[in-house]
N, C-alpha and C positions, 0 to 999 in steps of 0.2 A: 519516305521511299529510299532505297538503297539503286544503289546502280554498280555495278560489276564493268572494272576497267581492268586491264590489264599491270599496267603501269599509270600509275595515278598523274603523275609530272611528264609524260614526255612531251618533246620539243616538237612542234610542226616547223619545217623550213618550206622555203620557197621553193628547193629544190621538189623539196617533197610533192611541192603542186604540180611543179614543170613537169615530174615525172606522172603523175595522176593525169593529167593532160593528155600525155603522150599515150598512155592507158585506155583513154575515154574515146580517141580517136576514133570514130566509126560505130562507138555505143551512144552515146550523149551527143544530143542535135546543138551547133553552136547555133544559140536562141536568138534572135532579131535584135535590133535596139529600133524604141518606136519613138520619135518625137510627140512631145505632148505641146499642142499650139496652146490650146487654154492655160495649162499649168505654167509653162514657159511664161505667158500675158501676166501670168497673178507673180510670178518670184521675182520676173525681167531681164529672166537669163535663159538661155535653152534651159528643158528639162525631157527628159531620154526614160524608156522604159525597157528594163532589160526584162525580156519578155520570157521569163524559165514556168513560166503558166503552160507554154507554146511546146513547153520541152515532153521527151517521151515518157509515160504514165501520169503527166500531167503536172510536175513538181522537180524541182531541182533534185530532188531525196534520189535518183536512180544513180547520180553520180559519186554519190559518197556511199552508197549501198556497192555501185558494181567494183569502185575500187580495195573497200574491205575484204569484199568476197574472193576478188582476184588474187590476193594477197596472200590467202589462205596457203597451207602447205597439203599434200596429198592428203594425206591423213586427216586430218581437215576436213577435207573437201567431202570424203569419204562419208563422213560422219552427218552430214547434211548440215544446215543451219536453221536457229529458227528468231522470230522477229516478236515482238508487240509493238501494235499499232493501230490508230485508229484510222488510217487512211492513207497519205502519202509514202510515209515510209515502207506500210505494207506493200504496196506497189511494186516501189522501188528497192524491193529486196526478191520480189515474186518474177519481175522481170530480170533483174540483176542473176540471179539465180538461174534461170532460165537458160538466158545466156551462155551461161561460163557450165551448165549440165551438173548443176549441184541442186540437190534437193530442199526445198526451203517448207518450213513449217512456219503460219503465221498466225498469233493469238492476235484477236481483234475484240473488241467489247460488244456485248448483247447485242446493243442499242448500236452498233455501229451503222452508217446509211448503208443501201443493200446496195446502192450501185456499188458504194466501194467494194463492200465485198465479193460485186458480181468480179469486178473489173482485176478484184487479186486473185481468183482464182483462175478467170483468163490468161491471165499470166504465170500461170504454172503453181501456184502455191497451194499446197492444202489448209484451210483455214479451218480456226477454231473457234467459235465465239465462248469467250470468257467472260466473266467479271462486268458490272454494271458500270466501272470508270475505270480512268486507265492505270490507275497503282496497281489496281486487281489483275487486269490482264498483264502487266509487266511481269508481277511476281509467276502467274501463271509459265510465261515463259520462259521465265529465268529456272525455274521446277523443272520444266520438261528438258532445259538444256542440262541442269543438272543430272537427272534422272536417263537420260539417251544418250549425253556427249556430243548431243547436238552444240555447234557454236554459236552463240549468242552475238545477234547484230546486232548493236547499240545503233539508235535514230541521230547520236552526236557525241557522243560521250567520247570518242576512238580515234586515235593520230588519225589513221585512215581515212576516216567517214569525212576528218575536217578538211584534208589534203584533196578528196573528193569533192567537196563543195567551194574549195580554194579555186578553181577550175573560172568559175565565173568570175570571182576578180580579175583572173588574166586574161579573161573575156572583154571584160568592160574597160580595160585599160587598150585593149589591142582595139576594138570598137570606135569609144567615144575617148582618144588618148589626151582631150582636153578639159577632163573630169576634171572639176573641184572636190568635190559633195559626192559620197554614195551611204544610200539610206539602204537599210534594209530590215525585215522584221526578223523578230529573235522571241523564240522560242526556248528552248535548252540551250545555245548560242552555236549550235556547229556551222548554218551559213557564216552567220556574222564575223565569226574567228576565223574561217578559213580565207573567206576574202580580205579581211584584215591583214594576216599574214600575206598575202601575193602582193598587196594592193601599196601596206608600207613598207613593204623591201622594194618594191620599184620605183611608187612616187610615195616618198614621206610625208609631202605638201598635201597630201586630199584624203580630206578627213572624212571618216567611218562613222554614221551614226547609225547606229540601232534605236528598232521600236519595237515594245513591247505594249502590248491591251492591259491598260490600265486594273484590268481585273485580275489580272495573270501577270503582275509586272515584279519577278522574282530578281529581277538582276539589282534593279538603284539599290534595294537594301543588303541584298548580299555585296556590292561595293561598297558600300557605305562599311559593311562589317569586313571587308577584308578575303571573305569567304563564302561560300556557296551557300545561301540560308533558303531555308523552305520557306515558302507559303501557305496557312492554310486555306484549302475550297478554292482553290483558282478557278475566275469564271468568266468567261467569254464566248461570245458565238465563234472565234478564231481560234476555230480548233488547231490549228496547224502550230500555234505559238501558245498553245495552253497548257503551258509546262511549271511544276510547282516549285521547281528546281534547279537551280542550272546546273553545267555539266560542269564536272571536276575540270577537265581538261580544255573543253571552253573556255570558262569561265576565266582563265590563267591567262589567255591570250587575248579575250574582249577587256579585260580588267589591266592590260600591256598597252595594247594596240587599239582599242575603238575609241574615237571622241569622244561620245558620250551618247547615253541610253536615253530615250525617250518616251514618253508613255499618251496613248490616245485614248480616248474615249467611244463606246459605243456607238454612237451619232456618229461620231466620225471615219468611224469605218464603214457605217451603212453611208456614209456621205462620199465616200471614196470609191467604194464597190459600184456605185450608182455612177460615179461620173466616170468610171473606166466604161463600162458597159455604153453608155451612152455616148461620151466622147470619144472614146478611142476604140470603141468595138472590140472588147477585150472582156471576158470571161474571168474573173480575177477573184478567187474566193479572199474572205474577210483575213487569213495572215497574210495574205499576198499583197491586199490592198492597205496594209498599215504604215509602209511608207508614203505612199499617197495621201492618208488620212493627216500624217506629220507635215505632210507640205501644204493642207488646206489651212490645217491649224495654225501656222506660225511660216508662209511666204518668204518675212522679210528676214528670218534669222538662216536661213544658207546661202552661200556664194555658188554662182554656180561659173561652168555647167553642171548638171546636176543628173546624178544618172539613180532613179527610184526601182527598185530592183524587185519586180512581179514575182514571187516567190511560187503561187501557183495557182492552178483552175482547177481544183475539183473541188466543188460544191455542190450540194444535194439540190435538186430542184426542189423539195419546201422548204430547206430555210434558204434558197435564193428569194423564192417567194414571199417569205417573210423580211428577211433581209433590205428584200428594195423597198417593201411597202414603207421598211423603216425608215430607209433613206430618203424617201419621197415626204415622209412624213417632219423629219429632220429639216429637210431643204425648203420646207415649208410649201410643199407639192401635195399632200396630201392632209387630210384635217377632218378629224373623228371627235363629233358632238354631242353631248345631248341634251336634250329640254324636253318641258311639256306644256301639253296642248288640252286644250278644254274639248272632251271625245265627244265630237258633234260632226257630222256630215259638213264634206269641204275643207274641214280642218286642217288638213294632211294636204291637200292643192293649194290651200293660201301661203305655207309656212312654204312649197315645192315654188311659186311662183317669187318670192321675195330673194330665193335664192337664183332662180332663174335671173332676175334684174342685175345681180352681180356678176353672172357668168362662174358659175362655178358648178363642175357636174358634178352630178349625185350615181355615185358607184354602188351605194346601199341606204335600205332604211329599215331597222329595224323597232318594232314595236313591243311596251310591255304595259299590261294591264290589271296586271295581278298583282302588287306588289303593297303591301301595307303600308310603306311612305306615302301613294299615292290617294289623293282623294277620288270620293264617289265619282267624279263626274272628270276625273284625267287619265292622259295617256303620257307616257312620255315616251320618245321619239330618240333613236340613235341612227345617228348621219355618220353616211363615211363620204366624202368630198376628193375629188380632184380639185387643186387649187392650182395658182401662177407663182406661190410665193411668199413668203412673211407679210407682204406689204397688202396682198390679195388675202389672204388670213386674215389680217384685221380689218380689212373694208367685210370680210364674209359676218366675219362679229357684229362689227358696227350696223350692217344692216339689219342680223336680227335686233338686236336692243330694241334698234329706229323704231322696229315695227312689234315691238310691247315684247317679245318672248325674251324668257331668261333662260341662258345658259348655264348648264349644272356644270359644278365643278368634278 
């Protein structure tokens, strides 16, 4: 993937934030900080959620889109802009746009969810769907910027964009000003860098860690080499930090200024998304909740106070649905079986009552009879369970064996 920067090296300052700041004033909502009681119990220090899930088009992305756009010179502005995106960015280039009476064009992928793209075209942008992933629709738009003059919004790549999402470190400092610890997830790295810079020009002492999905975790080996290295196939349900690349200009100042990069596991973000939802009543799609997923992971390695920084809430209702089932499933709340049964009347009520004895409800059962592994005279039976827990999982096991049925692998 190529990306189109203007100036490959330049500097973000802090001024450069203060002045983004002063910008955002009356566009960009300053987002809550939430106490988290349970996470606070598990680290044994406060822990804070800077809530930019809360913020307008649902994602920090409006603040580093409206100050690019702002920046623009008439001619410029004239000439419209246009974005790729699979969701938040488009947003926050569609509103951003909007705003300031510049016309925005926004490539988004096939397969992109339709609310996103109900919700970018409510906001003023005419969309396109392109390309089945997102290199396709990048280059898409980087064509049409060449081809109209339209200017090309980078999602992070741009002094701008990062000076724009610099904004919430000066948030989180003016907030919670006895931050140790700020986590945040990283995608291409423009959050990450832009609060980096606010964050170590004021307090040098409070270290910056990013987290990247393990499936998508472009930055440890591009540090390790010095330089921005691709990955191939990055794959994560966090779309928001599924980036194969990091950014030229990022990259310079997470690789200066961030602690150090971190990486999660699936489970663990469906483990995260789930206790946001439930504990904190927080709508928090899976890049949002990647700092949370670092702090279930590993409690005892930050100092806090600790401020885990909600990056955003839009998420598709089916793979929210997917999503929890995962984390239920993860948290050891949920537990998908199967075995067989000798197919004789009752069969199906004795194996339903042995589970009843353990208290574990049964969400589904599905049946197959046709199947050439099976003999003449079986069925075999797929269970989806609500459970209590790892500890209720293996008493669910243990009582089938008890009572003669083998579980398939």
């Amino acid at each position: 993937m190529t990306y189109s920067t203007p100036d490959p090296w330049p500097t973000v300052t802090l001024d450069d934030v203060r002045g983004a700041q002063k910008m955002l004033a009356g566009v960009a909502r300053v987002t809550a900080m939430e106490g988290s009681r349970h996470l606070s119990q598990l680290v044994g220090a406060p822990v804070h959620f800077k809530c930019e899930n809360l913020q307008r088009t649902g994602s920090f992305k409006l603040r580093g889109a409206y100050v690019r756009i702002a920046g623009l010179i008439a001619e410029e502005r004239a000439a419209g802009v246009v974005a790729a995106s699979a969701g938040n960015h488009a947003q926050g280039v569609a509103l951003a746009s909007s705003l300031l009476g510049v016309r925005s064009t926004v490539f988004m992928p096939k397969a992109a969810p339709l609310p996103k793209v109900a919700a970018t075209r409510e906001y003023g942008a005419e969309v396109r769907l392109q390309g089945t992933v997102v290199d396709e629709t990048l280059a898409a738009a980087e064509d049409y910027a060449r081809d109209t003059g339209a200017v090309f919004i980078h999602p992070f790549d741009h002094r701008d964009v990062i000076a724009g999402q610099g904004t919430v470190g000066l948030e989180i400092l003016e907030q919670c000003p006895e931050v140790r610890t700020i986590l945040v997830g990283v995608g291409g790295g423009g959050l990450a860098a832009g609060i980096a810079v606010a964050v170590k020009a004021l307090r040098p002492d409070v270290k910056v860690i990013g987290v990247q999905a393990a499936g998508a975790a472009a930055y440890p080996p591009s540090l390790a080499a010095g330089r921005p290295v691709a990955i191939d196939h990055p794959a994560t349900m966090a779309d928001g930090i599924k980036v194969g690349r990091p950014g030229d200009v990022p990259f310079q100042i997470v690789d200066e200024l961030v602690d150090e990069v971190r990486t999660v596991s699936e489970d663990a973000l469906s483990s995260a998304l789930l206790l946001c939802l439930e504990r904190a009543k927080l709508v928090v799609e899976p890049a949002g909740a990647s700092p949370v997923a670092a702090l279930l992971g590993e409690p005892e390695s930050v100092e806090g106070p600790v401020v885990a920084v909600l990056s955003g809430g839009n998420v598709d209702p089916l793979l929210m649905q997917r999503i929890l089932r995962h984390g239920m499933a993860a948290a050891g709340r949920y537990l998908s079986l199967r075995l067989r049964l000798t197919d004789r009347p009752g069969a199906l009520a004795t194996l339903l009552g042995v589970l009843t004895v353990v208290d574990a409800n049964v969400l589904d059962v599905g049946h197959v009879r046709t199947d050439p592994r099976l003999g003449l005279t079986e069925v075999e039976v797929e269970l989806h369970l609500e459970t209590k827990g790892p500890e209720h999982c293996a008493e669910v096991g243990a009582a089938l064996r008890e009572a003669g049925y083998t579980v398939m692998p």
